[in-house]
C-alpha positions as CSV (number, residue, x, y, z in Angstrom):
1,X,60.9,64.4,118.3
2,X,60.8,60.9,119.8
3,X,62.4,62.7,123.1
4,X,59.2,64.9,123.1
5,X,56.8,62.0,122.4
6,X,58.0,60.7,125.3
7,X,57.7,63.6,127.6
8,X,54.1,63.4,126.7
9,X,53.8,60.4,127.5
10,X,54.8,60.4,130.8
11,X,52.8,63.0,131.8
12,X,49.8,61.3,130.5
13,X,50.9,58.5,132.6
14,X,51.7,60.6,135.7
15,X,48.4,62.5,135.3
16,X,46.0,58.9,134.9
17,X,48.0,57.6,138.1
18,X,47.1,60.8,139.9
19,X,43.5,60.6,139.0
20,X,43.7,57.0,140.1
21,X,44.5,57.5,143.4
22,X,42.2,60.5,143.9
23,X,39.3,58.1,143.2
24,X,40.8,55.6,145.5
25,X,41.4,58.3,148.5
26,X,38.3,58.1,150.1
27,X,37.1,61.7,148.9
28,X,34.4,60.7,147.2
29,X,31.4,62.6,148.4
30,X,29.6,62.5,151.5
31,X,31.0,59.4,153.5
32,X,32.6,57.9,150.7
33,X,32.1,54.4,149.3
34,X,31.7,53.0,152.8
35,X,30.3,50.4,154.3
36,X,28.3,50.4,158.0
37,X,31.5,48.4,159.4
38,X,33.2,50.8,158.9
39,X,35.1,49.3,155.8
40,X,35.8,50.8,152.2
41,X,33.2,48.0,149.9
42,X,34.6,45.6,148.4
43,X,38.0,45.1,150.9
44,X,38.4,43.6,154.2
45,X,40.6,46.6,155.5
46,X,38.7,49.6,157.6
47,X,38.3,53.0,155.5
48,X,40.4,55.7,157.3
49,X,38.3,58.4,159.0
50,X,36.6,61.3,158.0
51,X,38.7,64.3,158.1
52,X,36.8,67.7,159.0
53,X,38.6,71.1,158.9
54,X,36.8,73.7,160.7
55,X,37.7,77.5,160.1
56,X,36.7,79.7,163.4
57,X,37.9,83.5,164.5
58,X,38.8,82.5,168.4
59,X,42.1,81.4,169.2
60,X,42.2,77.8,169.5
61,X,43.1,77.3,173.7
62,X,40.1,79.8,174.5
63,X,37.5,76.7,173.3
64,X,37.7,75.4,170.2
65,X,40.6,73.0,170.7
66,X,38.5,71.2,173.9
67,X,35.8,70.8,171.8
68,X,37.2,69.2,168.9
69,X,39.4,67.4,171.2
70,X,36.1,66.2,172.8
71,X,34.4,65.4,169.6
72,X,37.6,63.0,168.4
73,X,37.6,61.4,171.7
74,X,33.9,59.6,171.1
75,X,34.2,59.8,167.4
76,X,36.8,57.8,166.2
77,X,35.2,57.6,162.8
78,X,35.2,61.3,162.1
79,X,37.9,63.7,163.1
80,X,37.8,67.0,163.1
81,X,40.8,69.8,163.0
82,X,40.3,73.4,163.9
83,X,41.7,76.3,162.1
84,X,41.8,79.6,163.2
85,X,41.5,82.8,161.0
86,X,41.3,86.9,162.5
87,X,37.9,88.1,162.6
88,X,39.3,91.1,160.5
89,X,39.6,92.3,156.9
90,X,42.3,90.3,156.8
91,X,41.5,87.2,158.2
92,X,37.4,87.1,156.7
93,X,39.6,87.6,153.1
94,X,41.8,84.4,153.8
95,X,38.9,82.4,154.3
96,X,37.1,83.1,151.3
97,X,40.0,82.5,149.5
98,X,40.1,79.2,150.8
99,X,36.3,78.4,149.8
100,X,36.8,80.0,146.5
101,X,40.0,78.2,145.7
102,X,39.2,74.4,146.8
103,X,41.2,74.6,150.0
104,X,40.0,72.1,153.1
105,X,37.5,74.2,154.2
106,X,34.2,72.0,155.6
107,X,32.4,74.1,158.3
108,X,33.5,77.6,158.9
109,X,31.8,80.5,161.2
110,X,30.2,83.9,160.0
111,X,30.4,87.0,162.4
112,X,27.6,89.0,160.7
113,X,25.2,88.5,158.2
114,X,26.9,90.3,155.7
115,X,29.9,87.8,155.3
116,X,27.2,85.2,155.2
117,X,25.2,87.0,152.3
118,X,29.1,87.1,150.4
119,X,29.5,83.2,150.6
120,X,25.9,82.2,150.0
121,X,26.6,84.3,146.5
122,X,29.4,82.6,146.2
123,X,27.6,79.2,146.1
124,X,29.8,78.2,149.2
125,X,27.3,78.2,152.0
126,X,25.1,75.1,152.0
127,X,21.6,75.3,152.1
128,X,20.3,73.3,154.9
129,X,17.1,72.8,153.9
130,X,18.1,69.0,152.8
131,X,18.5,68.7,156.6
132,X,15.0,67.4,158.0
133,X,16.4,66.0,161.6
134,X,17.1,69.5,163.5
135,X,14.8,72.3,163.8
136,X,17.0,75.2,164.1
137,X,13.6,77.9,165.0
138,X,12.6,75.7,168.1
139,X,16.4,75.2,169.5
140,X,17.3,78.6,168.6
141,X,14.0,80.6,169.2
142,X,12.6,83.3,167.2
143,X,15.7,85.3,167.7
144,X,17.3,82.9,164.7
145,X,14.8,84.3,162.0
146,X,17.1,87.2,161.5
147,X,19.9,84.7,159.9
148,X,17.4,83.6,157.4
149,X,18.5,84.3,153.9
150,X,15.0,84.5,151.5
151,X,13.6,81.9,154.7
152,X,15.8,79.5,154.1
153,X,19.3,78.9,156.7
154,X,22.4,78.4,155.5
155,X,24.4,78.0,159.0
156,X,23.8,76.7,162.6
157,X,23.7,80.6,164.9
158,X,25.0,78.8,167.9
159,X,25.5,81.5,170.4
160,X,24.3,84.1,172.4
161,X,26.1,87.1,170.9
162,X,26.5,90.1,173.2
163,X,27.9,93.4,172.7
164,X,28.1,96.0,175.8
165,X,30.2,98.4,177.9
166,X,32.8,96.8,180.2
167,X,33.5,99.2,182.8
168,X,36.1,99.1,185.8
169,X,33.6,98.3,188.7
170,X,36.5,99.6,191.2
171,X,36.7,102.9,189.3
172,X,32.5,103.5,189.1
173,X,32.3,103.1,192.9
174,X,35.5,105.4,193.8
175,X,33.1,108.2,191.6
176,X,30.4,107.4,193.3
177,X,29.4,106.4,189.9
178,X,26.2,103.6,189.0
179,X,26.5,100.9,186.8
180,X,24.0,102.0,183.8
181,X,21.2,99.6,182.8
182,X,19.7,102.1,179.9
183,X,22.0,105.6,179.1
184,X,22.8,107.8,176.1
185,X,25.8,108.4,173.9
186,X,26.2,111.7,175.6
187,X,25.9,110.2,179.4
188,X,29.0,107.6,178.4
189,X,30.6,110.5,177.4
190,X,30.1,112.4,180.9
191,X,31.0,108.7,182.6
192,X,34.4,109.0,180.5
193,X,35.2,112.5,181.5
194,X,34.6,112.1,185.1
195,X,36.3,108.9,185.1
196,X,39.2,109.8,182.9
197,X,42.9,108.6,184.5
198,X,45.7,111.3,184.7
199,X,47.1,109.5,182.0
200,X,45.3,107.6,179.5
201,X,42.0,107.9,178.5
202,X,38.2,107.4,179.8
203,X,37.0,104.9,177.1
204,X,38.6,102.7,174.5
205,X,37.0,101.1,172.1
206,X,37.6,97.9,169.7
207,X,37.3,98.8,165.8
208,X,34.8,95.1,165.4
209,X,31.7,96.8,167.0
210,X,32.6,100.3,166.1
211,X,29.9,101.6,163.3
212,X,27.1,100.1,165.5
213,X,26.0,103.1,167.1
214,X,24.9,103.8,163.4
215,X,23.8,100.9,162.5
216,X,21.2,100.4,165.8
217,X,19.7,103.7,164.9
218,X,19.1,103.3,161.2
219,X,18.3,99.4,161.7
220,X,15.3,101.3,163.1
221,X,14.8,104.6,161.2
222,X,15.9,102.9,158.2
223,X,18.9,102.8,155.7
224,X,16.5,104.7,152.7
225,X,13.8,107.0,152.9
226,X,10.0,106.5,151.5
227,X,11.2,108.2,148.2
228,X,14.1,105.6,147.9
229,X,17.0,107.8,148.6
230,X,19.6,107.1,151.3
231,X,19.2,108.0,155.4
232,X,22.6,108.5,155.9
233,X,22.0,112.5,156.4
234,X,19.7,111.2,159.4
235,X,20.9,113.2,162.5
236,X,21.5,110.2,164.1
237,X,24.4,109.6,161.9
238,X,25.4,113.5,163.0
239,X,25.2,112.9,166.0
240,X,27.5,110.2,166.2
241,X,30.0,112.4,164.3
242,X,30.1,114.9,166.7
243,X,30.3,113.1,170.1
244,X,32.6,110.7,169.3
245,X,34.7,113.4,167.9
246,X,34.6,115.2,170.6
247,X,35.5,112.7,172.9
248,X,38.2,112.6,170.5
249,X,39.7,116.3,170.3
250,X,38.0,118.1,172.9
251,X,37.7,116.2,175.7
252,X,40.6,113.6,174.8
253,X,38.9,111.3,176.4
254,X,39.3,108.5,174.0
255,X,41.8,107.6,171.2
256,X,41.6,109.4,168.0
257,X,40.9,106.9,165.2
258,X,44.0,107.6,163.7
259,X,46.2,106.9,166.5
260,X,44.4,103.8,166.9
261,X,44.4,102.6,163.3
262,X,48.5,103.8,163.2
263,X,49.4,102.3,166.6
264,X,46.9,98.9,166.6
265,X,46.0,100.3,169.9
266,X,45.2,96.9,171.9
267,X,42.3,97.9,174.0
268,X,41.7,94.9,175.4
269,X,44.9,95.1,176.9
270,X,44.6,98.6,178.2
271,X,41.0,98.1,180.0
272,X,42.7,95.2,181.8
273,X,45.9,96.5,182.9
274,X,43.5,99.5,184.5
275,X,45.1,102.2,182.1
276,X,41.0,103.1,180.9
277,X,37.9,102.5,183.1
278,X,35.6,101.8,180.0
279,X,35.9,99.4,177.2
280,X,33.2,99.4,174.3
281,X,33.6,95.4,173.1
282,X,31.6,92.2,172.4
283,X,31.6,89.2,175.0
284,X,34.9,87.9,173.7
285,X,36.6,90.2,176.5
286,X,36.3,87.1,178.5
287,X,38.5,85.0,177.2
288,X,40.9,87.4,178.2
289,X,39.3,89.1,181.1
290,X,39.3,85.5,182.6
291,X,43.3,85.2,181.8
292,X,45.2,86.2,185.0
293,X,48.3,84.6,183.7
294,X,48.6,87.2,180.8
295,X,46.5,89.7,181.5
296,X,46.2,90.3,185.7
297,X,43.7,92.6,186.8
298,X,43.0,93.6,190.3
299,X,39.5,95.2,190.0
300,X,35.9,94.0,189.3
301,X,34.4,94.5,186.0
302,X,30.8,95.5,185.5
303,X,28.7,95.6,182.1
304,X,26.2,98.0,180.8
305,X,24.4,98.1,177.6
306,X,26.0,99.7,174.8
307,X,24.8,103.4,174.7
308,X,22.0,104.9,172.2
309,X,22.4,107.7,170.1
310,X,18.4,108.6,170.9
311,X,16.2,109.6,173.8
312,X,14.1,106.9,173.2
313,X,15.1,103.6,173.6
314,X,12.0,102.2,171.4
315,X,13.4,103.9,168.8
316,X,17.1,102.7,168.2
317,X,17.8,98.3,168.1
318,X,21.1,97.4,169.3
319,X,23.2,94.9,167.7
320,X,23.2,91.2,169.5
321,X,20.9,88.3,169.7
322,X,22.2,85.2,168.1
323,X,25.8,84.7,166.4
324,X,28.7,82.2,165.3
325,X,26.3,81.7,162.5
326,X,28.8,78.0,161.5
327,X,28.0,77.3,158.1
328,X,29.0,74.1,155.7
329,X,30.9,74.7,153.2
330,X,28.4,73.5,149.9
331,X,31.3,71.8,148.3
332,X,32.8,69.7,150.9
333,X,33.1,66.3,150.3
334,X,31.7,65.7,153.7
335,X,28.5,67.6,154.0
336,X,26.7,64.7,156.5
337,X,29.2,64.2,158.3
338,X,30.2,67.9,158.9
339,X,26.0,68.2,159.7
340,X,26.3,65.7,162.7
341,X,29.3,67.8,164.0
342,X,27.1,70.7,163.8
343,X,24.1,69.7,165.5
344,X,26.5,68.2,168.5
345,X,28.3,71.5,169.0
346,X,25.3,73.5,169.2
347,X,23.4,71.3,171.0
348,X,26.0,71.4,174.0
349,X,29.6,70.0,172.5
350,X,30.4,73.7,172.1
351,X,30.4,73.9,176.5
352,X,34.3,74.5,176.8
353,X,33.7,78.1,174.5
354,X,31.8,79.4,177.4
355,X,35.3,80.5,178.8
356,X,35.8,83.0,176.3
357,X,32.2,84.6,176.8
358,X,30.6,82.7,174.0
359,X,27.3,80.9,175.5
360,X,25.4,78.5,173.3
361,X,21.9,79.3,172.1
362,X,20.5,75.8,172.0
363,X,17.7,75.3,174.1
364,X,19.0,71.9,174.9
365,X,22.1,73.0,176.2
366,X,22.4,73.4,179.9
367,X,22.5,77.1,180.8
368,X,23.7,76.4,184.5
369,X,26.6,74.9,183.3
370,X,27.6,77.1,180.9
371,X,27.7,80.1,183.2
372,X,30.0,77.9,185.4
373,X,32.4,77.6,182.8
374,X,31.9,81.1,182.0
375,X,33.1,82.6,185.3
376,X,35.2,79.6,186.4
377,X,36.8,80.1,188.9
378,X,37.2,83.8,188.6
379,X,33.5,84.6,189.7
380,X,34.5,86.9,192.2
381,X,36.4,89.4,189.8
382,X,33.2,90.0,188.1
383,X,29.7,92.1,189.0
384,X,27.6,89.2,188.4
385,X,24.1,91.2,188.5
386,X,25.1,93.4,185.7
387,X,26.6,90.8,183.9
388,X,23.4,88.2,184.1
389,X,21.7,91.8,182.7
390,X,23.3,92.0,179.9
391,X,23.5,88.4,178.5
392,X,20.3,87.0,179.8
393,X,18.0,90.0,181.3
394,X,17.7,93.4,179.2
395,X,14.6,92.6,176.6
396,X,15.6,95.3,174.1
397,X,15.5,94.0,170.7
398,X,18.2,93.5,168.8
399,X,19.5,92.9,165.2
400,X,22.6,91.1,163.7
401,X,24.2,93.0,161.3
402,X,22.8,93.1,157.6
403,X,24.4,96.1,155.9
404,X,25.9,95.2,152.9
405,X,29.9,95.3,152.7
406,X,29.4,97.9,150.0
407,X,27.8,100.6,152.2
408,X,30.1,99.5,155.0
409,X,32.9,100.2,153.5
410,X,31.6,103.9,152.1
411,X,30.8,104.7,155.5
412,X,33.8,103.8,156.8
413,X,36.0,105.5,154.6
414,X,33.7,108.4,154.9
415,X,33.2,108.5,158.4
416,X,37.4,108.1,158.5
417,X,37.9,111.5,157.0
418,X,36.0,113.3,159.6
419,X,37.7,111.7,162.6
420,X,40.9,112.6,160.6
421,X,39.9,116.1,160.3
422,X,39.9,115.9,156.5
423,X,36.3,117.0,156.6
424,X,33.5,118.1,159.1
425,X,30.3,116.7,159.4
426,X,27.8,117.7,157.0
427,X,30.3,117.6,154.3
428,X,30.9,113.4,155.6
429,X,27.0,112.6,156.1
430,X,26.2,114.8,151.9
431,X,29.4,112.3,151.0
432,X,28.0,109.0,152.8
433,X,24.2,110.6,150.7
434,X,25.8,110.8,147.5
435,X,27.9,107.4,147.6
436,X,25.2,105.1,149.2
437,X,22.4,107.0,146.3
438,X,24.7,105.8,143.6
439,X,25.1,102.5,145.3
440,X,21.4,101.9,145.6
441,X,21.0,102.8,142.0
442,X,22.9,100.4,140.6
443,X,21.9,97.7,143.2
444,X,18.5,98.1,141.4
């Protein structure tokens, strides 16, 4: 008995002198108990600095590390450490789990809106409202509306974000073949047939941007009708079915999605080592377009817009605009701190991610100098006309994704079993009908 009493005892002990140091550790809420010197109060010996832990999707050598690297350099008093997660399932799930479960988590970036939605639910996205110093509308421009959640922001969008066609410039000009500026679904899929290799395929596509042909038409048309009920039967969506699955099966011009989802097909990798002409992809290709050392090319690249599934280009709104939507995590210790890191690396600190594609959105960043460091020294592998078109130059609207992860995921697994060949296409668009109807009535 006195043995147990003991045991208590001690862990009563161990438990106080845990909390004791906790309070003394300097996590105590935004800054601390700190002083303007620099010193904790009531000693003579400086506090230790501010640590920050930044969650991102891009590898660490294609920007991130040069910017914190900068930041730490001329901040002494607050350092910051990058961490980087896959902008996949996989990755986007490992990062909640860190906000959920208390991990170091104090700024992290949002791909789309509908990861965004998911942590401001989850009471883990700040609202910036508290934040009086940095108009986000007038740096950003109008453009950053469309990451307002109920008018109020919750994260910093700090790029340009830019989805299009890479094609092999090389390739086009041996088929007598233009660069497109404005083209349909079914014109890519002539471009891919004509420009098909003897071995491999015409276009490759990553599996990131891959509902957004979808997704551009019904941002427009709309995801429900007047009467409420779902869009999904739109011909749009039809459409969609039937080309891509016949780029698939009939004209085997590109993968079949199970081969890619089986295989982890690296189509980056592919368009660069000239085994496909065409490569559907986000700006990110540059990081590795721009990477001789592991991935040498000897052609040009071009860019063209991603194709439209309708005649009219009025009537379909591509995905793009603004992105890296960096958020502060609402229950970080260090929420002013992690705000002055923000506003830096939007306003220009963010320069060295130009590399890798990603240019900032700030209108007090300097443009000229971001292009630099977006072509280096590698200008002359690139068609720079259709690549200032496509990131600065085509005035099509666009949207950043919204749909919720809910309808996402019925219309992927729907959308699966056709390019399968579990089911055709009026059976997958009544199915995508019937799931998203029972979705919206119990989102009511």
């Amino acid at each position: 008995m006195k043995t147990s009493k003991w045991i208590t005892l001690s862990l009563v002990f161990i438990v106080l002198i845990s909390m004791l140091g906790a309070c003394s550790s300097g996590n105590s809420g935004a800054g601390g108990n700190k002083t303007e010197g620099g010193q904790t109060a009531g000693t003579d010996k400086p506090s230790a600095p501010v640590k920050l832990m930044m969650w991102g999707g891009v590898p660490p050598e294609s920007g991130p590390q040069a910017v914190v690297d900068a930041w730490n350099k001329e901040h002494p008093e607050i350092q910051v450490e990058y961490v980087r997660f896959v902008n996949d399932d996989d990755g986007n799930l490992k990062l909640d789990t860190a906000l959920l479960t208390g991990q170091n988590v104090d700024l992290f970036v949002n791909y789309t809106l509908t990861q965004t939605q998911k942590r401001i639910d989850a009471g883990v996205a700040l609202d910036l409202s508290a934040f009086t110093d940095y108009n986000i509308l007038e740096k950003m421009g109008s453009n950053a509306e469309g990451w307002q959640v109920n008018g109020k922001f919750y994260g910093v969008p700090t790029t340009r974000s830019a989805f299009f066609v890479a094609l092999n410039k090389d390739a086009l000009d041996a088929a007598g073949l233009p660069v497109p500026k404005d083209w349909t679904w079914e014109q890519a899929r002539e471009y891919a047939k004509t420009l098909k290799p003897a071995s491999g395929y015409g276009m490759v596509q990553h599996l990131e941007p891959f509902l957004d042909p979808i997704d551009a038409a019904l941002t427009k048309e709309g995801y429900v009708k007047a009467d409420g009920t779902s869009n999904l039967d739109s011909p749009s969506v039809k459409k969609w079915l039937e080309t891509l699955g016949g780029m698939m099966t009939l004209d085997q011009t590109t993968p079949p999605l199970g081969e890619q989802i089986t295989s982890k097909i690296p189509v980056e990798n592919v368009f660069l080592a000239g085994e496909s002409p065409m490569l559907n992809i986000g700006a990110w290709l540059l990081r590795s377009s721009n990477n001789f050392t592991d991935f040498p090319r000897d052609f040009k690249i071009a860019f063209a817009p991603v194709p439209r599934l309708v005649e009219n280009q009025a009537d379909y709104i591509p995905r793009g605009g603004l992105g890296d939507y960096i958020s502060i995590n609402a229950k970080s210790s260090y929420t002013k701190e992690a705000w002055e890191f923000l506003k830096w690396y939007a306003d220009g600190g963010m320069a060295p991610m130009a590399a890798g594609g990603r240019l900032p959105a700030s209108n007090a960043a300097d443009q000229d100098e971001m292009v630099a460091n977006l072509l280096g020294d590698k200008g002359d592998t690139y068609d720079k006309e259709s690549l200032m078109y496509v990131l600065f130059e085509d005035e099509t609207p666009t949207h950043v994704r919204e749909l919720p992860q809910e309808v996402t995921d019925l219309i992927t697994q729907e959308y699966e079993k056709f390019f399968l060949g579990n089911q055709n296409a009026d059976q997958t668009t009544a199915n995508m009908v019937k799931r998203h109807n029972e979705y919206l009535k119990q989102a009511k």
